[in-house]
C-alpha positions as CSV (number, residue, x, y, z in Angstrom):
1,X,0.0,0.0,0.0
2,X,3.0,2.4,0.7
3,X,4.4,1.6,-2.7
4,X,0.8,2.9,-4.3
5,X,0.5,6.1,-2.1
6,X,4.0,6.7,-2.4
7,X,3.9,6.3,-6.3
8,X,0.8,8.9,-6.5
9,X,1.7,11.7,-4.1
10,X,5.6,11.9,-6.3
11,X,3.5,11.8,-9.5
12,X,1.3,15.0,-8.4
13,X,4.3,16.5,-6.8
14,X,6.0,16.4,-10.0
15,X,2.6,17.6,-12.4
16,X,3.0,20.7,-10.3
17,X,6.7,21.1,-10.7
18,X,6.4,20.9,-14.2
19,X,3.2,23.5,-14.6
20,X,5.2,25.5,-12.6
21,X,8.4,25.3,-14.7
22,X,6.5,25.8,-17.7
23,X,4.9,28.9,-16.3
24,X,8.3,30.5,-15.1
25,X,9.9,29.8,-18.1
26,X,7.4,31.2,-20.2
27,X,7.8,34.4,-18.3
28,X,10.8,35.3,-20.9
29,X,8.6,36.1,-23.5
30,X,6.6,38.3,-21.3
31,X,9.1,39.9,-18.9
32,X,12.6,38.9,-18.9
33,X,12.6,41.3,-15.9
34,X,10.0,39.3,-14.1
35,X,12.1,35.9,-16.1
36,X,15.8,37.2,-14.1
37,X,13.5,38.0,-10.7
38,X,11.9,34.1,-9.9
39,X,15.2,32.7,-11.7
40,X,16.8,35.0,-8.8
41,X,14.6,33.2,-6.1
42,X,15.3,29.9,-7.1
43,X,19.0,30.0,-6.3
44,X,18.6,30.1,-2.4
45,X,19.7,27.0,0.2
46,X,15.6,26.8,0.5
47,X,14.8,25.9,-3.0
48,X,18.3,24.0,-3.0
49,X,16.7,21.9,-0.2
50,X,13.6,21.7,-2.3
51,X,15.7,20.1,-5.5
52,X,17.0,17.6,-3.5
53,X,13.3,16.8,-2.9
54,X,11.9,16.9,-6.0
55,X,14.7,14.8,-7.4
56,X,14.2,12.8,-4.5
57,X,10.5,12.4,-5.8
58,X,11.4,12.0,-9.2
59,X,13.7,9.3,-8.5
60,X,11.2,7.2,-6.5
61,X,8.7,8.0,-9.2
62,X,10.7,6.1,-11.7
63,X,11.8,3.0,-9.8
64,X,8.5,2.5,-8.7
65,X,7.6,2.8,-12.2
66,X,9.9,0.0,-13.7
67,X,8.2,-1.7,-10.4
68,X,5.1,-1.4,-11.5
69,X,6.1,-2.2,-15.4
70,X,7.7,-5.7,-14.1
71,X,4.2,-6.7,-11.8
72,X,1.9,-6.3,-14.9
73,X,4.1,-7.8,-17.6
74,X,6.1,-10.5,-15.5
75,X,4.6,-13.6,-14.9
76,X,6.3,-13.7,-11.4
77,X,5.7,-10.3,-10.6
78,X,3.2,-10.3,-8.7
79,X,5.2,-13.1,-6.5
80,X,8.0,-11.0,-5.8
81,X,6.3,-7.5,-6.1
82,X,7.5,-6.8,-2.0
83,X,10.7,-7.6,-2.7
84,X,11.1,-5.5,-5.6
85,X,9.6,-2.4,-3.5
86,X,12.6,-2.9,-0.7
87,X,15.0,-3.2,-4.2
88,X,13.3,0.1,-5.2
89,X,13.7,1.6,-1.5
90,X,17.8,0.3,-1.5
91,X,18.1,1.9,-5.0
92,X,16.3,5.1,-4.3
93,X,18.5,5.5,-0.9
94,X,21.5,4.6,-2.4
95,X,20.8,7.5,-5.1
96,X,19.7,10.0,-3.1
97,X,23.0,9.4,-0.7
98,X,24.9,9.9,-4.0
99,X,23.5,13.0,-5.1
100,X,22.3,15.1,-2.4
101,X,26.1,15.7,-0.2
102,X,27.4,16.9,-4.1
103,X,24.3,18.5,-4.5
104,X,24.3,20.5,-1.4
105,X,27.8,21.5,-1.3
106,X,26.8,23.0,-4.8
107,X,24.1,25.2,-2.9
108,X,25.6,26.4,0.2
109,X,29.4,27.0,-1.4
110,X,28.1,30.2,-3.1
């Protein structure tokens, strides 16, 4: 049940990432004022905590995926679907431990 609640709230958390990147980006045909001004706000240790989320989210997203992929079109998927969500947890930690110390050094060493 984790796995399908999990899977849902990263896939709406990433919808409104992406309506809101389309929207900010689109902003540099109206204003490249108003464009340079959220640009400017993005590249605070907040939102630097809040990439390591959403990659954190996006990451999950797409192991579960290829989860979900191998339950419907394996014929032993199904049999070994809870193992295959602790895989996904391992691989998602293991990712997240590789990319969020380089990542954060990035934001706080300007």
């Amino acid at each position: 049940m984790w796995s399908w609640v999990l899977h849902r709230i990263t896939g709406v958390a990433i919808f409104f990432f992406l309506l809101v990147h389309i929207l900010d980006t689109a902003l540099v045909r109206v204003s490249p004022e108003a464009y340079n001004a959220v640009i400017g706000t993005y590249q605070t240790p907040i939102m630097g905590l809040g990439e390591v989320a959403l990659v954190g989210a996006i990451v999950f997203h797409a192991f579960n995926g290829l989860r979900i992929i191998l339950i419907d079109f394996w014929s032993k998927g199904t049999r070994y679907q809870k193992v295959m969500f602790y895989v996904v947890i391992a691989l998602w930690v293991l990712t997240m431990l590789a990319f969020t110390p380089r990542h954060l050094i990035n934001v706080f060493s300007h």
